[in-house]
VOLUM-682126 format. One record per residue (C-alpha): x, z, y; residue number from 0; residue in three letters. Coordinates in nm, 2 decimals, padded with zeros to 4 digits. Each point is the difference from the previous one (the first is absolute). Example, Ala and Ser with C-alpha at 12.3 -4.5 7.8 and 13.67 -1.06 7.14 Angstrom:
<drentis>
{drenti {01.23, 00.78, -00.45}, 0, "ALA"} {drenti {00.14, -00.07, 00.34}, 1, "SER"} 
</drentis>
This chain:
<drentis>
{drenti {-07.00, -06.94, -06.72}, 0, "UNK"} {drenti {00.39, 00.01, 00.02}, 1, "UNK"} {drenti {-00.03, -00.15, 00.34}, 2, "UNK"} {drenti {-00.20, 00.26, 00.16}, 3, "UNK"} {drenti {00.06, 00.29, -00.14}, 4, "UNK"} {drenti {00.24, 00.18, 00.28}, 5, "UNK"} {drenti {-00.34, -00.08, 00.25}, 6, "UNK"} {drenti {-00.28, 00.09, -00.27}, 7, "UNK"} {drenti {00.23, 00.33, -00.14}, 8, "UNK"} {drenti {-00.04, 00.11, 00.38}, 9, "UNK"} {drenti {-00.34, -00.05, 00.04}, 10, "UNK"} {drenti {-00.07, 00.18, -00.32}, 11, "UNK"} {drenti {00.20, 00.27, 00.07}, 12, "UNK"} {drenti {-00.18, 00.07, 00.31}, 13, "UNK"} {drenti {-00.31, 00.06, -00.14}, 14, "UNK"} {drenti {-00.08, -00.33, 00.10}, 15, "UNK"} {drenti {-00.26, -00.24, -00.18}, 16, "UNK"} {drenti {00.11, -00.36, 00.01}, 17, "UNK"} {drenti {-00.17, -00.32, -00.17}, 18, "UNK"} {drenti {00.31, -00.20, -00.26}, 19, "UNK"} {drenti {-00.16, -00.32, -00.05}, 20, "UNK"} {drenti {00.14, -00.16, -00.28}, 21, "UNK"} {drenti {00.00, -00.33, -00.18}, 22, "UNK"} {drenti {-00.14, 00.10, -00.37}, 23, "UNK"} {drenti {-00.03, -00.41, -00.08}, 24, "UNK"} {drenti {00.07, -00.37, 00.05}, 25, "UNK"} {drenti {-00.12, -00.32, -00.12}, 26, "UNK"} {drenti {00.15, -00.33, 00.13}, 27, "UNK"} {drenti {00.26, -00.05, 00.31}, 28, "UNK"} {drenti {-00.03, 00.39, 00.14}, 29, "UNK"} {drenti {00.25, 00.06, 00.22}, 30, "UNK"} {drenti {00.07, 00.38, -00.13}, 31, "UNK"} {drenti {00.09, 00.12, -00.36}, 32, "UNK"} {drenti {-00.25, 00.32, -00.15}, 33, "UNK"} {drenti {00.17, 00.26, 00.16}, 34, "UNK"} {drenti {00.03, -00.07, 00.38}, 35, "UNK"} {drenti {-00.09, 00.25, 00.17}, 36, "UNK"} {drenti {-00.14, 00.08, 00.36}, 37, "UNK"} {drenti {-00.06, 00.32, 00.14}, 38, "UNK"} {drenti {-00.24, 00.07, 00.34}, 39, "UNK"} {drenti {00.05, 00.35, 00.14}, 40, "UNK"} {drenti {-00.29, 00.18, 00.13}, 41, "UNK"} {drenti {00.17, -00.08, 00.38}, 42, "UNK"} {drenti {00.04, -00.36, -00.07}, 43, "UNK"} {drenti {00.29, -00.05, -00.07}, 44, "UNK"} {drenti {00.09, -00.16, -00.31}, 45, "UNK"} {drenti {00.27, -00.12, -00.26}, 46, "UNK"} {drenti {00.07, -00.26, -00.26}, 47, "UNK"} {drenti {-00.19, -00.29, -00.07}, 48, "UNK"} {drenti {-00.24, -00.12, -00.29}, 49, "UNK"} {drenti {00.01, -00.42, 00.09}, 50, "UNK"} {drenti {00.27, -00.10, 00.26}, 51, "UNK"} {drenti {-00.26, 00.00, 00.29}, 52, "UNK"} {drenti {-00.26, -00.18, -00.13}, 53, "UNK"} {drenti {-00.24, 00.27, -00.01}, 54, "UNK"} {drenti {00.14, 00.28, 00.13}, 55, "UNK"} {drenti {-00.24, 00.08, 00.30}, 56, "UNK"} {drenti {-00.32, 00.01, -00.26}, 57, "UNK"} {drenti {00.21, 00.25, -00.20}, 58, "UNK"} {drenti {00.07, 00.21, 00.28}, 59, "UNK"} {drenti {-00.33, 00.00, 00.10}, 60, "UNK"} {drenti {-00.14, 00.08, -00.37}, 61, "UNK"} {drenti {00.28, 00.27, -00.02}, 62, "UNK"} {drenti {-00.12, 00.18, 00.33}, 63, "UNK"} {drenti {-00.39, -00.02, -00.15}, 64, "UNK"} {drenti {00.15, 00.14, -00.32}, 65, "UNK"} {drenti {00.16, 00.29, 00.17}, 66, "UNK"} {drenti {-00.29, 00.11, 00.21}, 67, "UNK"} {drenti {-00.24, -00.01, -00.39}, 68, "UNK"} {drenti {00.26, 00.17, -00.21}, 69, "UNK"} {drenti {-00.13, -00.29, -00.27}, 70, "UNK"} {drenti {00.21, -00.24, -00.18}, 71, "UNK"} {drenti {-00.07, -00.41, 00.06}, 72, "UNK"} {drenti {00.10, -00.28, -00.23}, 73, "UNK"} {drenti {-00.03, -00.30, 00.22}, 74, "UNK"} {drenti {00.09, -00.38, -00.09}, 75, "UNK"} {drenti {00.13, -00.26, 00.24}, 76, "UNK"} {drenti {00.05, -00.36, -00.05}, 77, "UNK"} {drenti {-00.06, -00.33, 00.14}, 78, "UNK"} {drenti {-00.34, -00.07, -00.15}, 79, "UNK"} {drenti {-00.12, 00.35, 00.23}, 80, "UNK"} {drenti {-00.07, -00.07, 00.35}, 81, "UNK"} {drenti {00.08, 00.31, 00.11}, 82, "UNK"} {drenti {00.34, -00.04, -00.15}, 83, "UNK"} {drenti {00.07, -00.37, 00.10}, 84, "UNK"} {drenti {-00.08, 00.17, 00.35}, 85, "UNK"} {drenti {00.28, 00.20, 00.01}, 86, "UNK"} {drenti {00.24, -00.22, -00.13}, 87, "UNK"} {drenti {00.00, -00.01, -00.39}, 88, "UNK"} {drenti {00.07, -00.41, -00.01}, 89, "UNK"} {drenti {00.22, -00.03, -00.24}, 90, "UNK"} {drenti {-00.19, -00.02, -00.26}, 91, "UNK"} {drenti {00.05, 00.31, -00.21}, 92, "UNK"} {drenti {-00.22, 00.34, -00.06}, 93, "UNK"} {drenti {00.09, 00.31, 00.04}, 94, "UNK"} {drenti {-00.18, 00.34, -00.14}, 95, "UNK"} {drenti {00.12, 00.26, 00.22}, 96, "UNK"} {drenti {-00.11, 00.36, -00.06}, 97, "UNK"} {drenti {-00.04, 00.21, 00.32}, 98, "UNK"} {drenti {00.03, 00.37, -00.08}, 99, "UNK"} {drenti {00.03, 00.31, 00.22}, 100, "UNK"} {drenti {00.28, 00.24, -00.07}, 101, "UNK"} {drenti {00.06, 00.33, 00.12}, 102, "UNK"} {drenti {00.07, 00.34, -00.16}, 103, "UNK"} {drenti {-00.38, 00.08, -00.12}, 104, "UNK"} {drenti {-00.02, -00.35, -00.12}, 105, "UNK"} {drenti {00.27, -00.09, -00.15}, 106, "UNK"} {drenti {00.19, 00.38, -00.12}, 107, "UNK"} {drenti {00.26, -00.20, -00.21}, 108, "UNK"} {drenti {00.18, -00.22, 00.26}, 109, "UNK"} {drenti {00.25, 00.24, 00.13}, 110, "UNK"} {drenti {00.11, 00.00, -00.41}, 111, "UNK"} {drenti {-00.04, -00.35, 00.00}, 112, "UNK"} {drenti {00.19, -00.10, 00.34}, 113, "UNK"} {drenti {00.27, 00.24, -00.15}, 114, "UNK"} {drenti {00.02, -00.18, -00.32}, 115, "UNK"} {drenti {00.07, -00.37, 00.20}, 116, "UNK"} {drenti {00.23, 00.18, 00.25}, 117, "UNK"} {drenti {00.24, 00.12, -00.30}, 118, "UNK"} {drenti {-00.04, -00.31, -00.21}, 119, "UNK"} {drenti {-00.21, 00.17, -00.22}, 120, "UNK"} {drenti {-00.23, -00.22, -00.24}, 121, "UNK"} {drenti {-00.36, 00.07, 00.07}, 122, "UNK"} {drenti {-00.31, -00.18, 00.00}, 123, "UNK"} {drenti {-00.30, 00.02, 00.18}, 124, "UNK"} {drenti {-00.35, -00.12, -00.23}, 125, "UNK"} {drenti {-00.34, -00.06, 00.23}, 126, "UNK"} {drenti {-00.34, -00.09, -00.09}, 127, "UNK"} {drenti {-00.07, -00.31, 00.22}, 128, "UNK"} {drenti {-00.34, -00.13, -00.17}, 129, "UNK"} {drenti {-00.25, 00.11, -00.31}, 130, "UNK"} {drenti {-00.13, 00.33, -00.07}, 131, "UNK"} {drenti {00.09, 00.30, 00.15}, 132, "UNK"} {drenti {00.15, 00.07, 00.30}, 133, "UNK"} {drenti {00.20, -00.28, 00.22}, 134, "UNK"} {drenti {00.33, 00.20, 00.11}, 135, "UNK"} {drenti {00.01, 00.21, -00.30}, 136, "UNK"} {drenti {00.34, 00.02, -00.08}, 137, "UNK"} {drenti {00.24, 00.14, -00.24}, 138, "UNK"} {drenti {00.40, 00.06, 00.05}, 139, "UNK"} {drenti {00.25, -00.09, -00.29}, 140, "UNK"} {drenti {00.33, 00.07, -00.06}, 141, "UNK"} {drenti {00.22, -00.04, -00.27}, 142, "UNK"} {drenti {-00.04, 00.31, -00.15}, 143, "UNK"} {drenti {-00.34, 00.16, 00.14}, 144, "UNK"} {drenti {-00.32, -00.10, 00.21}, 145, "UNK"} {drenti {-00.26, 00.13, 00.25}, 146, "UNK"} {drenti {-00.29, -00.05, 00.11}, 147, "UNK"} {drenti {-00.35, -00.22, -00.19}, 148, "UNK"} {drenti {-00.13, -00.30, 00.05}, 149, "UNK"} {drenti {-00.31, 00.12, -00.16}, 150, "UNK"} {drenti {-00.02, 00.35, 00.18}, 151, "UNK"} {drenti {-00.24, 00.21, -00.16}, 152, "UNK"} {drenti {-00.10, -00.25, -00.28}, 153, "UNK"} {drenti {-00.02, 00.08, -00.34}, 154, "UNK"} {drenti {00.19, -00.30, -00.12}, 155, "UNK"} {drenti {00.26, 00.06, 00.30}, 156, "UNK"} {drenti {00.33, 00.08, -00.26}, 157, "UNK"} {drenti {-00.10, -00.32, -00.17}, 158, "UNK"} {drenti {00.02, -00.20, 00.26}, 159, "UNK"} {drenti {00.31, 00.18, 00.15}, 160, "UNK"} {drenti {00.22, -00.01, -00.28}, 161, "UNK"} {drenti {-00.07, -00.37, -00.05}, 162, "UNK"} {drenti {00.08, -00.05, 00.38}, 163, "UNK"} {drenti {00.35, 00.20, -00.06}, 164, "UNK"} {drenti {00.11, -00.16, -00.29}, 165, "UNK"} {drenti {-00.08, -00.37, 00.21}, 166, "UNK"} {drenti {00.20, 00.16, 00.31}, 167, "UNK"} {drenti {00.26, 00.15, -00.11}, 168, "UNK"} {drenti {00.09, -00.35, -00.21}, 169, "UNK"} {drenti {-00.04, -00.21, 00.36}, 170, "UNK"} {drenti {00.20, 00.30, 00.12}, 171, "UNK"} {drenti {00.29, -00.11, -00.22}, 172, "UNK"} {drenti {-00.03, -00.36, 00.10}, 173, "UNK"} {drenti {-00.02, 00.01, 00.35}, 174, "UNK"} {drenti {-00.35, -00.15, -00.03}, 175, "UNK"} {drenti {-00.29, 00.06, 00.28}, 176, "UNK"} {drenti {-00.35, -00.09, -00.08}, 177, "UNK"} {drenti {-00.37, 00.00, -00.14}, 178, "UNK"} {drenti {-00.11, 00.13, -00.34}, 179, "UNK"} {drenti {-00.33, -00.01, -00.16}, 180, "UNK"} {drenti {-00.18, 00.24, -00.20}, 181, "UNK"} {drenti {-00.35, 00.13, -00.12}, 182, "UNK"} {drenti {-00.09, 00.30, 00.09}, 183, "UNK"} {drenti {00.13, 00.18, -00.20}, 184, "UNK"} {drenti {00.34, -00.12, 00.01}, 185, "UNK"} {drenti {-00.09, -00.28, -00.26}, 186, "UNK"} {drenti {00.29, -00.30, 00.03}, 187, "UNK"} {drenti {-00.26, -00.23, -00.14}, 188, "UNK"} {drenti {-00.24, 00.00, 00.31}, 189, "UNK"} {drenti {00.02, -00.06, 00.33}, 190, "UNK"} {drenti {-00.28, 00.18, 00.21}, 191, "UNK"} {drenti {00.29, 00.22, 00.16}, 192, "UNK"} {drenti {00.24, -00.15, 00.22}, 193, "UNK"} {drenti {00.35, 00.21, 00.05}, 194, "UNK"} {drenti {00.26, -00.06, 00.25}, 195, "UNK"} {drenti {00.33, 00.12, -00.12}, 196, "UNK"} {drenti {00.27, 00.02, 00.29}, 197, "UNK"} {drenti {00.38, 00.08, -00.18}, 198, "UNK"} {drenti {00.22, 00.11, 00.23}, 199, "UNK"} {drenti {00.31, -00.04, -00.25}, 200, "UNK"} {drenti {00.34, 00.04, 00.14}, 201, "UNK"} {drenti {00.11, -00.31, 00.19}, 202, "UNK"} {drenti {00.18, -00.23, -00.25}, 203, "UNK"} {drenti {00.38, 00.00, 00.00}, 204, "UNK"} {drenti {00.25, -00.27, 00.11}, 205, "UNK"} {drenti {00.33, 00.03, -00.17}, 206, "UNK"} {drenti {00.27, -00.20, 00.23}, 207, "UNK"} {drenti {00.37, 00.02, -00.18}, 208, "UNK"} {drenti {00.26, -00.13, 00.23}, 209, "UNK"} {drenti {00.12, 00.20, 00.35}, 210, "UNK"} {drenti {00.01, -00.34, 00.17}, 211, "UNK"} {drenti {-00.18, -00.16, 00.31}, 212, "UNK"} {drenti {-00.22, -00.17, -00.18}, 213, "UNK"} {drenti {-00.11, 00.31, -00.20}, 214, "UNK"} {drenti {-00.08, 00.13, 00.39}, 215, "UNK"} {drenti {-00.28, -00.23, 00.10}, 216, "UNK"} {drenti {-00.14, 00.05, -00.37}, 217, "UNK"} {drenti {-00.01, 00.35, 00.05}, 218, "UNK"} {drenti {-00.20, -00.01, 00.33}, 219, "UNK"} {drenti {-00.21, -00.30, -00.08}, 220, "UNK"} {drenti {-00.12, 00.20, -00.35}, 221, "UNK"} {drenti {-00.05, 00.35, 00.24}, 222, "UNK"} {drenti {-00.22, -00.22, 00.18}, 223, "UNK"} {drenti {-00.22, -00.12, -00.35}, 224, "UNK"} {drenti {-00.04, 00.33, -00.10}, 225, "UNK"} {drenti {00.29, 00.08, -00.21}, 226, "UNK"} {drenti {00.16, 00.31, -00.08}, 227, "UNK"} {drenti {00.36, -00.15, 00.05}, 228, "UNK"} {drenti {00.36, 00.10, -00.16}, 229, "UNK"} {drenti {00.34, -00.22, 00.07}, 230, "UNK"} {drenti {00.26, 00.13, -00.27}, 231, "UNK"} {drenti {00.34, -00.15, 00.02}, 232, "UNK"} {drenti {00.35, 00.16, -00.20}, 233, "UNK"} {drenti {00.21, 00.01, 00.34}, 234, "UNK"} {drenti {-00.06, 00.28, 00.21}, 235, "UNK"} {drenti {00.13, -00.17, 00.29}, 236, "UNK"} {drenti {-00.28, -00.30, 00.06}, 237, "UNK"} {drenti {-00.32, 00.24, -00.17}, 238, "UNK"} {drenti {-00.04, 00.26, 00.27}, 239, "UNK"} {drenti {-00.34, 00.07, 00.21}, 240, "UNK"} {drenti {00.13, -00.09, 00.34}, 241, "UNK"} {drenti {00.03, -00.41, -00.13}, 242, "UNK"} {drenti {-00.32, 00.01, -00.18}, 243, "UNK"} {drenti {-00.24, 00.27, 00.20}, 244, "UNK"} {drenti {-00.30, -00.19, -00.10}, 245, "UNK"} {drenti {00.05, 00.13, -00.42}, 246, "UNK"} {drenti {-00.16, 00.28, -00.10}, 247, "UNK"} {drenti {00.31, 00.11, -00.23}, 248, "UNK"} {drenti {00.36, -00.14, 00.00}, 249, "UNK"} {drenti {00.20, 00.05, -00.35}, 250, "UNK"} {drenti {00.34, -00.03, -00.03}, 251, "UNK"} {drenti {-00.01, -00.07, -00.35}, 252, "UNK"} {drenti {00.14, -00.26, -00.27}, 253, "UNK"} {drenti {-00.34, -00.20, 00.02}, 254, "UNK"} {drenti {-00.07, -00.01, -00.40}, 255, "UNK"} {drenti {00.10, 00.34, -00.03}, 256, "UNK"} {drenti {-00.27, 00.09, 00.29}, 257, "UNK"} {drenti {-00.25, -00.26, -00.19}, 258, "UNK"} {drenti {00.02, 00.15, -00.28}, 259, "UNK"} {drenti {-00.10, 00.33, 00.12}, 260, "UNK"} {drenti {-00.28, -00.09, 00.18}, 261, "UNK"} {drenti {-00.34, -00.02, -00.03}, 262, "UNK"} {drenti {-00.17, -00.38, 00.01}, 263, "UNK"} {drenti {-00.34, -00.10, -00.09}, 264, "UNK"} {drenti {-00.19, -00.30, 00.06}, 265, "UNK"} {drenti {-00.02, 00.04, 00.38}, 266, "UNK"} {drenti {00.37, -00.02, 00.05}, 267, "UNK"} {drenti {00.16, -00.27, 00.14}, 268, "UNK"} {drenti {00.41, -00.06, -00.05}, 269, "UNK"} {drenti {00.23, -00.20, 00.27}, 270, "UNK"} {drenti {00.36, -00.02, -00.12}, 271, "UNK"} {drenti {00.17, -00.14, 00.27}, 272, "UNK"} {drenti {00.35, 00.12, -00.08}, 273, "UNK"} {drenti {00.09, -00.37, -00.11}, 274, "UNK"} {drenti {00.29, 00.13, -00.20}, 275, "UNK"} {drenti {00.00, 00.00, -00.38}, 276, "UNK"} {drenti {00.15, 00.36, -00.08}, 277, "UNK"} {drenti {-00.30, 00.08, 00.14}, 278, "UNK"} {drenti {-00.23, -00.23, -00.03}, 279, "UNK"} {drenti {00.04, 00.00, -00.40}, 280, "UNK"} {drenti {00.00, 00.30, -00.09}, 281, "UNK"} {drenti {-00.35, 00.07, 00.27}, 282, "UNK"} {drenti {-00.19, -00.25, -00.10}, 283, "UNK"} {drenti {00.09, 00.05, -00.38}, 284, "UNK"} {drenti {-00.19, 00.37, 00.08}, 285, "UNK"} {drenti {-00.25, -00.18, 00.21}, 286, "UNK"} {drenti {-00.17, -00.28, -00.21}, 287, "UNK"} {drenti {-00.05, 00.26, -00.29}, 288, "UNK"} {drenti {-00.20, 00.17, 00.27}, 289, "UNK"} {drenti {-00.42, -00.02, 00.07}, 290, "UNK"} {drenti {00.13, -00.11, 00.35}, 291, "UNK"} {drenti {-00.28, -00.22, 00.16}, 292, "UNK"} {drenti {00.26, -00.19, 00.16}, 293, "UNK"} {drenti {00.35, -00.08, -00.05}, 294, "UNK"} {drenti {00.22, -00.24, 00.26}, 295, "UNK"} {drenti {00.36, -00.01, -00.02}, 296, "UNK"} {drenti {00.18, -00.20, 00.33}, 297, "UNK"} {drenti {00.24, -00.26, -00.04}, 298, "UNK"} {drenti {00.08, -00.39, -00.06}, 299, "UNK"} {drenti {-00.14, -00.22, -00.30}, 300, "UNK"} {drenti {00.35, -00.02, -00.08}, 301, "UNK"} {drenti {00.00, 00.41, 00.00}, 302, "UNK"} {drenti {-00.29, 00.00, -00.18}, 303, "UNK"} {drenti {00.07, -00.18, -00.26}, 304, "UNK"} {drenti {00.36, 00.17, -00.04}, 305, "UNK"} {drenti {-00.26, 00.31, 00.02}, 306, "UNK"} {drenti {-00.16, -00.10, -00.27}, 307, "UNK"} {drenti {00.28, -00.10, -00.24}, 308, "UNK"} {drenti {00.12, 00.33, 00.03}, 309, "UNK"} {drenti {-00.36, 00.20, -00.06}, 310, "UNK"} {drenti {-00.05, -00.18, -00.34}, 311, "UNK"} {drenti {00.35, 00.09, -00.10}, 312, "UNK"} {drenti {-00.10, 00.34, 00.07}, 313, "UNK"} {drenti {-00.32, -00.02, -00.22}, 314, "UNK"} {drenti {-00.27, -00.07, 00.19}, 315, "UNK"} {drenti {-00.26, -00.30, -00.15}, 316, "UNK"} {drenti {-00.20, -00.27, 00.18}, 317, "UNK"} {drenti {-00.30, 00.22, 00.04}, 318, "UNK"} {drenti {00.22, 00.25, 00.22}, 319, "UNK"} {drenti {00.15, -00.23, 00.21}, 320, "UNK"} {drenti {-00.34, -00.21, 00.11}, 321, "UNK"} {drenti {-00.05, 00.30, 00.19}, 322, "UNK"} {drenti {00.27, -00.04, 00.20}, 323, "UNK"} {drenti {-00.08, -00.18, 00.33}, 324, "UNK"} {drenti {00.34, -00.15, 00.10}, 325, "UNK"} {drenti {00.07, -00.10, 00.27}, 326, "UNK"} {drenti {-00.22, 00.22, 00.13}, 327, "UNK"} {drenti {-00.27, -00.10, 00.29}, 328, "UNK"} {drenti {-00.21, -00.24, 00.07}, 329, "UNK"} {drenti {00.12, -00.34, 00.12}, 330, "UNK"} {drenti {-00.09, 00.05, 00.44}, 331, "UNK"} {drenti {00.40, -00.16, 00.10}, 332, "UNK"} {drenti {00.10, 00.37, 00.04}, 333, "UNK"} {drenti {00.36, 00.04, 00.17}, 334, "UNK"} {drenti {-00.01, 00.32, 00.13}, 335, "UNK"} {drenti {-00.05, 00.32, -00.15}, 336, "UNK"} {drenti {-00.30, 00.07, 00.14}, 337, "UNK"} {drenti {-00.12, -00.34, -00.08}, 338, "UNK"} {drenti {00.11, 00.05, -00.38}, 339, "UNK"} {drenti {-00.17, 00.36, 00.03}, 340, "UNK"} {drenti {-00.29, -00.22, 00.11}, 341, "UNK"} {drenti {00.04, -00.23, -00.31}, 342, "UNK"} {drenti {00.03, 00.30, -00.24}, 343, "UNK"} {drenti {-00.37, 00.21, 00.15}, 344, "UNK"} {drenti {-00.17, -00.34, -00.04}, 345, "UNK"} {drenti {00.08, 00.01, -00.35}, 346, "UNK"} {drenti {-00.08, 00.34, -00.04}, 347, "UNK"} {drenti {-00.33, -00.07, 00.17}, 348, "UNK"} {drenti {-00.07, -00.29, -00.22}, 349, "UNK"} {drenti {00.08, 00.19, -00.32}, 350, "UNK"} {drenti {-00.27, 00.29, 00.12}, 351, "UNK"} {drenti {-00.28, -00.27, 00.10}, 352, "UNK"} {drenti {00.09, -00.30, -00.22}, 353, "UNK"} {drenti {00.04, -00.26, 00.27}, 354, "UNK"} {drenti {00.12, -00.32, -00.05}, 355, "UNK"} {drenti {00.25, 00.03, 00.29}, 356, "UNK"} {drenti {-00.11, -00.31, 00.14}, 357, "UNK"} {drenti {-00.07, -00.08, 00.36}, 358, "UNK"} {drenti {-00.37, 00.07, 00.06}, 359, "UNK"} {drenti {-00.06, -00.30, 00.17}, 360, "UNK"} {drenti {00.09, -00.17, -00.31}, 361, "UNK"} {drenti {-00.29, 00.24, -00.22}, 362, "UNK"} {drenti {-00.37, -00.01, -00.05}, 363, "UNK"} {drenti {-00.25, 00.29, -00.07}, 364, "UNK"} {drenti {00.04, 00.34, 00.06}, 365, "UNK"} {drenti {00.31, 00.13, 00.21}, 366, "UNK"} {drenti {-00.02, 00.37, -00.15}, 367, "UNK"} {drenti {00.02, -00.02, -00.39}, 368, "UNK"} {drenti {-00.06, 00.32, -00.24}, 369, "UNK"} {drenti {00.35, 00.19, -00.12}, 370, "UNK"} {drenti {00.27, -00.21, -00.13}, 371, "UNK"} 
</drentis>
């Protein structure tokens, strides 16, 4: 929903009632995670996109029917549907894409919601998308409070709500979109219910230490997956705004020191590209006792190896320093810095989705794989 919400936030606040089509599962090669997101307005005009084309123009279609009924649709494509394979869906996959109109009578939350994901709030939005009860039905969590029912007049509606929160607010704190099953009445041990869960965490943070060139084309290649990106560097003179305007924050700070102050969780990634060892030491002596997801450190073998020499004389064991991934990048011949910036978001990529980082031509099976 991140990518449409400036056009949908309009709409809404216009009084206007819009269908947000939005892909609530996926088995096989889909071309879209659970999450994308497509909006029709009631004009026409529309935002987003739930498969990369394939069917787009049965969406909008389905999203101007849902519109004019004011009633929610859960509708499946995939290859083995001949409507589907009609309008494009070859590739193999399936998509579930729920179709729901949105407007201030239908959807009274949003404007909180749309808030929330503006100011990188965490927030997540539960919907009923099959079993008993009402499709649409949905239920607003945050971290410390909630709104809405999924069961809305039910006597057996807290049951099922609280088990609900307690499921999204822990996908909440992992970043993690998707379906949950319950009974009924919110029991974990059946599955007549079927839940999306949409977490709209904060984006995950890159860390890049290092006020260099190469830090540059990381910083705008990680803007571009998503990140919330900071380039620290000690000297005052190379870590200003105008050389990296593509970071969310520049610090000017002794990179442990800075480290060691901030917060990092599972979804952080580190680059230390300041390829000097009174820095690099003492950062990534902070940074493999970290949860960091990922931790790359730039340099030769010869550097690395140097690197870490000097890490296990400073304490750390061999269970710290197999998280280091040094040098850091994939192997693609990168020369350049954009080309090593290249080198470093495939990795990145590949940690998230558990690729092999092979050329595809060179696999079998399916080209999307489940989280790495």
């Amino acid at each position: 929903m991140r990518d449409v919400l400036d056009d949908i936030v309009r709409w809404f606040e216009s009084g206007e009632t819009f269908g947000l089509a939005t892909v609530v599962n996926t088995f096989r090669s889909a071309p879209r995670p659970p999450g994308a997101a497509m909006a029709v307005s009631a004009s026409g005009e529309v935002a987003g996109s739930v498969s990369g084309g394939c069917v787009e123009g049965a969406v909008y279609d389905l999203a101007q029917s849902v519109i004019g009924s004011g009633e929610p649709v859960l509708r499946r494509y995939g290859v083995s549907d001949d409507d589907a394979f009609a309008v494009g869906l070859t590739c193999g996959g399936i998509l579930d894409i729920l179709v729901e109109p949105v407007g201030p009578a239908t959807f009274p939350e949003f404007g909180a919601v749309a808030a929330a994901i503006a100011a990188r709030e965490p927030v997540a939005v539960a919907t009923v998308v099959a079993g008993p009860g009402r499709v649409g039905a949905r239920r607003i969590v945050w971290p410390g409070h909630s709104a809405g029912s999924l069961a809305p007049g039910a006597p057996y509606a807290a049951r099922l709500d609280d088990a609900v929160d307690d499921d999204a607010r822990g996908m909440l704190a992992q970043g993690l979109t998707g379906q949950r099953h319950y009974g009924r009445e919110g029991e974990r041990r059946l599955d007549e219910l079927t839940v999306f869960v949409h977490s709209f965490a904060p984006p995950p943070r890159l860390l890049v230490f290092g006020a260099i060139d190469f830090a540059a084309a990381v910083a705008r290649i990680g803007k571009f997956l998503g990140y919330h990106v900071t380039v620290c560097d000690a000297r005052g003179v190379f870590a200003t705004p105008k050389r990296f305007p593509d970071a969310d924050e520049v610090v000017v700070k002794w990179p442990h020191k800075f480290l060691g102050e901030t917060e990092v969780d599972a979804r952080t990634a580190i680059c230390v590209l300041t390829h000097d060892p009174k820095f690099d030491v003492p950062l990534l002596e902070v940074a493999l006792r970290t949860p960091a997801g990922y931790i790359g450190a730039m340099g030769s073998r010869r550097t690395h190896d140097d690197r870490l020499k000097r890490l296990r004389e400073a304490g750390l064991g061999d269970a710290e320093l197999a998280r280091l991934r040094s040098p850091i990048g994939l192997d693609l011949g990168a020369r350049t810095p954009e080309e090593t910036a290249v080198s470093i978001a495939a990795e990145l990529i590949q940690l998230r989705w558990g690729g092999s980082g092979r050329p595809l031509t060179d696999t079998s099976g399916r080209i999307h794989g489940e989280t790495g």
